[in-house]
C-alpha positions as a Markdown table, in Angstrom:
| # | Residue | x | y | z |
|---|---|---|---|---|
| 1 | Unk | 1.5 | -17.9 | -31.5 |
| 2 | Unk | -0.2 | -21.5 | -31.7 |
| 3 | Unk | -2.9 | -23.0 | -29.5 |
| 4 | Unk | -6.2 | -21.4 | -28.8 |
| 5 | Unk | -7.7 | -18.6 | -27.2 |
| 6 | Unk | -9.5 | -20.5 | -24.5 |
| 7 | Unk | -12.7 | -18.8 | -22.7 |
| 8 | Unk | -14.0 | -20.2 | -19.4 |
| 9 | Unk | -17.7 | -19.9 | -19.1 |
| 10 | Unk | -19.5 | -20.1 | -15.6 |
| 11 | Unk | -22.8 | -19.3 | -16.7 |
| 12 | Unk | -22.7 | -15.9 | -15.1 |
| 13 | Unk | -23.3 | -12.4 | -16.6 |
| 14 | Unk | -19.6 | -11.8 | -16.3 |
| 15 | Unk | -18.7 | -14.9 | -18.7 |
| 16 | Unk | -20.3 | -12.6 | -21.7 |
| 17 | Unk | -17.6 | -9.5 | -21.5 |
| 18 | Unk | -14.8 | -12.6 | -21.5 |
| 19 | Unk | -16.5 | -14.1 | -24.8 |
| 20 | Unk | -16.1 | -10.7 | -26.6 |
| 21 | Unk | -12.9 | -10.1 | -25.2 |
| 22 | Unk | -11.7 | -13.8 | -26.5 |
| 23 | Unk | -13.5 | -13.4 | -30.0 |
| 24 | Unk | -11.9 | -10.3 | -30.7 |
| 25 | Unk | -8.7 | -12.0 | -29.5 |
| 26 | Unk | -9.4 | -14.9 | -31.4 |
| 27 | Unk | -10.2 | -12.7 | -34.7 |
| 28 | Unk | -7.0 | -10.5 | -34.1 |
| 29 | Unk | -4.5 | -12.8 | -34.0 |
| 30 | Unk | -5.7 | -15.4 | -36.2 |
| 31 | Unk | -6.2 | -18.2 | -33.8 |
| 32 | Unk | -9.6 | -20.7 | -32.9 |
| 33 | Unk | -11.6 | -19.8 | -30.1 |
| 34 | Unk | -12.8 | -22.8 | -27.4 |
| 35 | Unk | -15.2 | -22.0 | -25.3 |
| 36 | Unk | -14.9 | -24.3 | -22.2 |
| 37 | Unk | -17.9 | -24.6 | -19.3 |
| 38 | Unk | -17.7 | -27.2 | -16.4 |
| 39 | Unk | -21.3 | -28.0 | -15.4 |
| 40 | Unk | -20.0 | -29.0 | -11.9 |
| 41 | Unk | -18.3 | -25.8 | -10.6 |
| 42 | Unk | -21.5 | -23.7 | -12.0 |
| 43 | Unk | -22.0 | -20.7 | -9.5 |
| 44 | Unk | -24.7 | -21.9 | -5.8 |
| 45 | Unk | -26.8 | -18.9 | -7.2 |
| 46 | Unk | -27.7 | -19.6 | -10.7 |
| 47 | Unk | -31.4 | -20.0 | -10.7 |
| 48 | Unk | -31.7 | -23.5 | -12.0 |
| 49 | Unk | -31.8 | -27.3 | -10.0 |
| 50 | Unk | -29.3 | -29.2 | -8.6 |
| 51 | Unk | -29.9 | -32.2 | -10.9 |
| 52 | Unk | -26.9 | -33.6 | -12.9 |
| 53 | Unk | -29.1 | -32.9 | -16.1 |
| 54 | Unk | -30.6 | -29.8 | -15.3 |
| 55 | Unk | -27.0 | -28.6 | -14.8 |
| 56 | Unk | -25.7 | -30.2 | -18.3 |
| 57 | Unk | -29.0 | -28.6 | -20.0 |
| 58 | Unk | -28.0 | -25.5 | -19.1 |
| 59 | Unk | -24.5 | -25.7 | -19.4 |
| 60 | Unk | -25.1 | -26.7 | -23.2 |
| 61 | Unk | -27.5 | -23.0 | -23.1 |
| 62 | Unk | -24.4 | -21.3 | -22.1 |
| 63 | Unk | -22.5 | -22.8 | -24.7 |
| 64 | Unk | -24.5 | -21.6 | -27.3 |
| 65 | Unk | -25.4 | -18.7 | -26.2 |
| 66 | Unk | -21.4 | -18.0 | -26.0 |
| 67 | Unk | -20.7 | -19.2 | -29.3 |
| 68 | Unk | -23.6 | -16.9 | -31.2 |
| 69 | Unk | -22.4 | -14.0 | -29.6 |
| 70 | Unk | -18.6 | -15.1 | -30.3 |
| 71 | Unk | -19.7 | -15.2 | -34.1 |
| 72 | Unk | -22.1 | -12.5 | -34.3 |
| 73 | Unk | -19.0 | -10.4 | -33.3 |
| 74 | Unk | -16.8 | -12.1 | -35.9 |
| 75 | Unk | -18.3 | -14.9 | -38.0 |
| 76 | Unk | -15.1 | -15.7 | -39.8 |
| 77 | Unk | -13.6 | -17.3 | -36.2 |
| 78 | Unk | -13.4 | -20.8 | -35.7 |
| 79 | Unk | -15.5 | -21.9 | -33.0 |
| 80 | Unk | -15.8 | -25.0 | -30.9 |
| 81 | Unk | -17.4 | -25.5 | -27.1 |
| 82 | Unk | -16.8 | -28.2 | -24.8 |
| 83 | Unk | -18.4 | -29.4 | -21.8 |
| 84 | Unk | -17.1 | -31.0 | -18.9 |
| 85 | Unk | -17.7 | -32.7 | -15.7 |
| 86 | Unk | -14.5 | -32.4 | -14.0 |
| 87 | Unk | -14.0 | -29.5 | -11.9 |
| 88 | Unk | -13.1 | -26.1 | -13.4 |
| 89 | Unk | -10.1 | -25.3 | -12.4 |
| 90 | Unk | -8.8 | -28.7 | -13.3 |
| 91 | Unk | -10.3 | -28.2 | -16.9 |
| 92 | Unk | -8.9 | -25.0 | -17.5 |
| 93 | Unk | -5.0 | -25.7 | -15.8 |
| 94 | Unk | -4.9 | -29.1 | -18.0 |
| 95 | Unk | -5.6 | -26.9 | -21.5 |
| 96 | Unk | -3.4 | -24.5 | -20.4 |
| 97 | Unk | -1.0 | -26.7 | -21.3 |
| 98 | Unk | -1.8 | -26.5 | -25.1 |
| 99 | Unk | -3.9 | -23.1 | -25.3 |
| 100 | Unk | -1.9 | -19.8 | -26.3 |
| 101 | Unk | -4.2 | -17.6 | -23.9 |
| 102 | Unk | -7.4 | -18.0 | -21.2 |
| 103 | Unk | -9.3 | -15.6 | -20.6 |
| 104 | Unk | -12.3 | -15.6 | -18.0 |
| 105 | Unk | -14.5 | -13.4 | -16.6 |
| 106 | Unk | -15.0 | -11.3 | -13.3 |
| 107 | Unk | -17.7 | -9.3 | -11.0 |
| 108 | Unk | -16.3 | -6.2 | -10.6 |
| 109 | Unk | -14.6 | -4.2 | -8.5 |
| 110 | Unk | -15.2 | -5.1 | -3.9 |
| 111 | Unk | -18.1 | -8.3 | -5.0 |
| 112 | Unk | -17.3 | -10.9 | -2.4 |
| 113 | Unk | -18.0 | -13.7 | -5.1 |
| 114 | Unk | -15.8 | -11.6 | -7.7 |
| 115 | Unk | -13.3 | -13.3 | -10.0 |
| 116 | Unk | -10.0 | -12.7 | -6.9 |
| 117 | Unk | -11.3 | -14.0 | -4.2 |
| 118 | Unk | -13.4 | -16.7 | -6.0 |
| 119 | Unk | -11.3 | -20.1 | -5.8 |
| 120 | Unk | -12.0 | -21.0 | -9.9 |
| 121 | Unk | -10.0 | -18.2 | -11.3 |
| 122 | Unk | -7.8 | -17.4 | -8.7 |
| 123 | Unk | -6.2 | -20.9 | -8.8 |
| 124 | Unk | -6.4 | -20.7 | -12.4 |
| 125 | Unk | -4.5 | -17.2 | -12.1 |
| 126 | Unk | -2.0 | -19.0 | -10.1 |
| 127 | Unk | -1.5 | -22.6 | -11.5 |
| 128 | Unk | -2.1 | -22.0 | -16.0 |
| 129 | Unk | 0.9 | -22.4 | -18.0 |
| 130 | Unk | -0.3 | -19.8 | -20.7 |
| 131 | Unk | -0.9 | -16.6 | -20.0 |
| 132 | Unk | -4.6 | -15.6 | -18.3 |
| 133 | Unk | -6.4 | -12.8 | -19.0 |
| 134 | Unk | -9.1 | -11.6 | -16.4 |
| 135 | Unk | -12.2 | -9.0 | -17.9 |
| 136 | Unk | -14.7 | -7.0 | -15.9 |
| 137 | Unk | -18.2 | -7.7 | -16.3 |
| 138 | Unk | -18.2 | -4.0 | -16.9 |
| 139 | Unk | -15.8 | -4.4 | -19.7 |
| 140 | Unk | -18.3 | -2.9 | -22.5 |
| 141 | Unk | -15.4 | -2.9 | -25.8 |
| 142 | Unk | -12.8 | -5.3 | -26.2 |
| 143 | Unk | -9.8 | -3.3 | -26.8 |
| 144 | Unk | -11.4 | 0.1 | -26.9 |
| 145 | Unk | -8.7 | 2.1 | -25.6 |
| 146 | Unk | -5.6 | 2.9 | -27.2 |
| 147 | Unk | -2.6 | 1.5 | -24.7 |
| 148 | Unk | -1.1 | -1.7 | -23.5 |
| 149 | Unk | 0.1 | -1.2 | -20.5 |
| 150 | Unk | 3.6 | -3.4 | -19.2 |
| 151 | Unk | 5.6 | -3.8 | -15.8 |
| 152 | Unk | 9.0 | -4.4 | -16.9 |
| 153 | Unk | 10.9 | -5.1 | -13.1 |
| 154 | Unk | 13.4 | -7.4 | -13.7 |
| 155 | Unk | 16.0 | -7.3 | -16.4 |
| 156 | Unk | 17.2 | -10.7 | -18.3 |
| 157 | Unk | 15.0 | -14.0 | -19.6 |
| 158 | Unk | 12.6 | -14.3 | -17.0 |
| 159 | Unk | 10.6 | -10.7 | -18.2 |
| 160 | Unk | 10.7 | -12.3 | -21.9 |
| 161 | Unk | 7.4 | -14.1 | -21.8 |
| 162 | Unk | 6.1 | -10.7 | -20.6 |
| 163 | Unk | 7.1 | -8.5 | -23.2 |
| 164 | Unk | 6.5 | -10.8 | -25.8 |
| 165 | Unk | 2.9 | -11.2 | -24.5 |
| 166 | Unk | 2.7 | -7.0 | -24.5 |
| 167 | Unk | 4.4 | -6.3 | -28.0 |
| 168 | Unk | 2.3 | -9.0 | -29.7 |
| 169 | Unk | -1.1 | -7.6 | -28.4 |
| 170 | Unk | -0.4 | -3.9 | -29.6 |
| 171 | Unk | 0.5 | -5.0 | -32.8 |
| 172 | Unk | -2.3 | -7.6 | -33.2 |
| 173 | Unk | -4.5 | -4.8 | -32.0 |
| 174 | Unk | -2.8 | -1.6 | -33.2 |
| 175 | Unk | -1.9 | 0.2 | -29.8 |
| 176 | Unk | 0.8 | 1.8 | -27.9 |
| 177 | Unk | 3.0 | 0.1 | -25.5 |
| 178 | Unk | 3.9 | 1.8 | -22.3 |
| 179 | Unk | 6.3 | 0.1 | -20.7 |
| 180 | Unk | 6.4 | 1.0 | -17.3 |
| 181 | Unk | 9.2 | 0.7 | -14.8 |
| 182 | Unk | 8.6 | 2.1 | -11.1 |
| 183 | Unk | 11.6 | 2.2 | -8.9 |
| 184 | Unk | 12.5 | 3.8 | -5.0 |
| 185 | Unk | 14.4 | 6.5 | -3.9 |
| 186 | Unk | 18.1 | 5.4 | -2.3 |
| 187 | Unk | 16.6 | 6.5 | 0.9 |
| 188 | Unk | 13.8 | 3.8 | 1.0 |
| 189 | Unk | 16.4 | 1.1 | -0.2 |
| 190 | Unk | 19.2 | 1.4 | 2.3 |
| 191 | Unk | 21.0 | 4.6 | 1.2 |
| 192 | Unk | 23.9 | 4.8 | 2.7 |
| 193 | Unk | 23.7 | 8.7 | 4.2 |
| 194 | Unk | 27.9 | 9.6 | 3.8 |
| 195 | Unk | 27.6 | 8.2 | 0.0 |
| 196 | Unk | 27.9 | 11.3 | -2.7 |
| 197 | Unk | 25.1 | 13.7 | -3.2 |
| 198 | Unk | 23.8 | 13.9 | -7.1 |
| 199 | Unk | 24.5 | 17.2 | -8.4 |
| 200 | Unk | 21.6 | 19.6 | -8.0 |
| 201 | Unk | 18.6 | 19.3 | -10.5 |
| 202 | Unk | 20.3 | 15.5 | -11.2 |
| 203 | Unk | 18.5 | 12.5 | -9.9 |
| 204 | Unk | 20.7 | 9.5 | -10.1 |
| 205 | Unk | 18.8 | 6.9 | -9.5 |
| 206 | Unk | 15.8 | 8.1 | -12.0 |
| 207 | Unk | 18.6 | 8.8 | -14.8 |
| 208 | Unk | 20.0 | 4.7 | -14.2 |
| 209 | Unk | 16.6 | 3.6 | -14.3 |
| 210 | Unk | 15.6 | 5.3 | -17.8 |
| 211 | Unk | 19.0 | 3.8 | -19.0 |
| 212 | Unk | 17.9 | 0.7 | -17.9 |
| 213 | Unk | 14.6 | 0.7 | -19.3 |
| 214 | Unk | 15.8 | 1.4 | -22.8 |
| 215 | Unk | 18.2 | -1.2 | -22.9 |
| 216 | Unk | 15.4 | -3.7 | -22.0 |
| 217 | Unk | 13.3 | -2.4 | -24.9 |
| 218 | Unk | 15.8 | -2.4 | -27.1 |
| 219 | Unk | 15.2 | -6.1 | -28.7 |
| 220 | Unk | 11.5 | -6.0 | -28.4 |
| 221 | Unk | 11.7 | -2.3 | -30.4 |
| 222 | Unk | 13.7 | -4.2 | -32.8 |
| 223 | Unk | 11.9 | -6.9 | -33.5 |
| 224 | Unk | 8.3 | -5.6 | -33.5 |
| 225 | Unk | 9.1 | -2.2 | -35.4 |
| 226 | Unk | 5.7 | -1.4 | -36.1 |
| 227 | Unk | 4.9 | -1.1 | -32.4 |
| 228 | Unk | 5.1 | 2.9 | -30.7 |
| 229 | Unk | 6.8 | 2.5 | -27.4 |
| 230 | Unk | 6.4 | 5.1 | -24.4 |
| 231 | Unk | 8.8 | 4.4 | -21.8 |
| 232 | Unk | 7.6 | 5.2 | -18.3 |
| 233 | Unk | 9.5 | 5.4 | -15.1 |
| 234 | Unk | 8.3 | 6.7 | -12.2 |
| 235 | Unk | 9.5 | 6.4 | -8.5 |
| 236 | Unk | 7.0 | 5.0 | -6.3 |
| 237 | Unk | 6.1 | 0.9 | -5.5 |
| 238 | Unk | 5.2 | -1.3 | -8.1 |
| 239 | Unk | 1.4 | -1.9 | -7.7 |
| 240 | Unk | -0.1 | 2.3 | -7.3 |
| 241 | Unk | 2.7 | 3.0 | -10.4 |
| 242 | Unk | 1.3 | 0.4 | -12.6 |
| 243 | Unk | -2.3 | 1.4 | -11.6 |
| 244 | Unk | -1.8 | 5.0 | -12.5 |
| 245 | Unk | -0.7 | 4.0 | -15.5 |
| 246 | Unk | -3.3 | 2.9 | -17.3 |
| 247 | Unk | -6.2 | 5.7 | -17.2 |
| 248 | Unk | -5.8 | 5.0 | -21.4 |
| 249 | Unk | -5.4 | 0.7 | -21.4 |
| 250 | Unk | -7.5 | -1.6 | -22.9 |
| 251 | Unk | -4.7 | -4.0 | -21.1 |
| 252 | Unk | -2.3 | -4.6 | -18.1 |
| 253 | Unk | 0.5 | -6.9 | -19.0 |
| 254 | Unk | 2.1 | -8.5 | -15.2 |
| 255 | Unk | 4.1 | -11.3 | -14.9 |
| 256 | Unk | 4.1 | -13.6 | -11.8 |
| 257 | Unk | 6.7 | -16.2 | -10.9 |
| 258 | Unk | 6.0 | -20.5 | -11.3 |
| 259 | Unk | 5.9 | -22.7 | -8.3 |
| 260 | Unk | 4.9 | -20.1 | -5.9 |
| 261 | Unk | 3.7 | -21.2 | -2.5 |
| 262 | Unk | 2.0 | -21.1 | 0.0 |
| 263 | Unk | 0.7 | -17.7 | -1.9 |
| 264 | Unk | -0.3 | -18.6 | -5.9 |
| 265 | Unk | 0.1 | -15.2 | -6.8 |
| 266 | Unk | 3.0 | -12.5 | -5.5 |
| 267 | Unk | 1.4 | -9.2 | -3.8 |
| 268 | Unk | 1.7 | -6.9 | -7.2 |
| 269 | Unk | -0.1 | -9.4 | -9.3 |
| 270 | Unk | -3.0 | -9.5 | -6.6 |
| 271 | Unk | -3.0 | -6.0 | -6.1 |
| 272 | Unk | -3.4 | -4.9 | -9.8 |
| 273 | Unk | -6.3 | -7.8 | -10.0 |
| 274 | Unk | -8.3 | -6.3 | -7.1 |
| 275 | Unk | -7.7 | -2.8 | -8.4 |
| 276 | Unk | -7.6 | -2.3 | -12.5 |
| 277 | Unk | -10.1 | -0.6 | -14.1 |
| 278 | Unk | -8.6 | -2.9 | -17.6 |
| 279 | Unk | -8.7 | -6.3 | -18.1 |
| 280 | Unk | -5.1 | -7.6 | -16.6 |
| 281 | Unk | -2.9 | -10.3 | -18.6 |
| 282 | Unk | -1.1 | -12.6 | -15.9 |
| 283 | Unk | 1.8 | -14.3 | -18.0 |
| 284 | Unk | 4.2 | -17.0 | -16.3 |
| 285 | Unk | 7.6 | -16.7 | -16.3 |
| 286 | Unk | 9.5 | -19.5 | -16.9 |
């Protein structure tokens, strides 16, 4: 994987879980570590003046403060910060283009100014070309627990980016994958009532949808063999499956569709964004 690992910094509390999270990323993979801060989109609470260089003064104290902690954490990283005028989003969508990951920070679960309903990230979320990874500013231990946690929907080339994303974190990082796949009953899906009954004990649908599953994994299995897979199927929608999936993930893996609008991110994606207790990837898929 080229690029960087690319943190946006508002100057909050929340931006210093997001540093660890993109040093240790940074450190695991191999890969630089920018640290990006756009003194004009810096939060209306932040106790400092509304002066263009009292903003830039403190932006560079953010910075710095980032970048110590970034290399206290692992001082063999490469480090560089920039500071920008344009707005934020802007910043981070353009070196998205070049970075192999973002990650930015969040409020926590129900804050009004949290990272989902705050327009930075959750046009960021919607509009990066890399895959973005959101972190809770209760997020004490970058990968701390031992699963990564993937929603594998749709089979064929659109779900590569995904997996690819998934497998290459657990093996950078030494965890599990559990791929997860939820899927409906007939009934809820237009079962046609006169169609054939299973045979008792037997679920149909379940059995086809394990089948499926495997020969998704397949490839990936093959060609990250050091990775343990748990395959995961469950009936149920998308969103409450993947969320009761990852009581043990230091990471949920989603992929959300390009182009959309008038909505920048489908229903699942925001759901599991609202509602994870782990930082959540959000990877495009071409």
């Amino acid at each position: 994987m080229g690029g960087s690992v690319v943190v946006g910094l508002d100057g909050s509390g929340n931006s210093v879980p997001a540093v660890r999270w993109g040093a240790e990323e940074a450190a695991a993979r191999g890969l630089p570590l920018h640290l990006l801060h756009s003194w004009t989109s810096q939060p209306l609470d932040l106790p400092i003046a509304q002066e263009a260089e009292s903003k830039k003064c403190f932006g560079a104290e953010v910075l710095a403060a980032a970048e110590a902690t970034a290399l206290e954490l692992h001082s063999g990283i490469s480090v560089t910060t920039e500071q920008v005028s344009e707005p934020a989003v802007d910043a981070l969508v353009d070196r998205s283009g070049q970075a192999a990951m973002m990650v930015l920070g969040s409020r926590g679960h129900g804050a009004i100014a949290g990272f989902l309903l705050g327009s930075v990230s959750l046009h960021v979320l919607g509009r990066a070309e890399c895959p973005t990874v959101t972190v809770r500013e209760e997020e004490t231990v970058a990968y701390g627990r031992p699963e990564v946690v993937v929603g594998v929907q749709e089979p064929g080339t659109r779900g590569e980016a995904v997996l690819e994303f998934a497998f290459a974190a657990a093996q950078a990082h030494q965890a599990v994958v559990r791929a997860v796949r939820a899927w409906e009953p007939l009934g809820v899906r237009g079962y046609v009532p006169t169609a054939p009954a299973p045979p008792p004990g037997e679920d149909l649908s379940a059995v086809a949808e394990e089948k499926k599953l495997a020969g998704i994994l397949a490839p990936w299995r093959a060609k990250f063999p050091g990775v343990t897979v748990v395959e995961h199927v469950q009936r149920g929608r998308v969103a409450p499956v993947l969320l009761g999936a990852c009581s043990q993930a230091s990471l949920l893996v989603v992929g959300r569709r390009m182009q959309r609008t008038p909505m920048l991110l489908g229903p699942i994606v925001f759901a599991v964004l609202h509602h994870s207790f782990c930082p959540v990837a959000v990877v495009p898929r071409i």
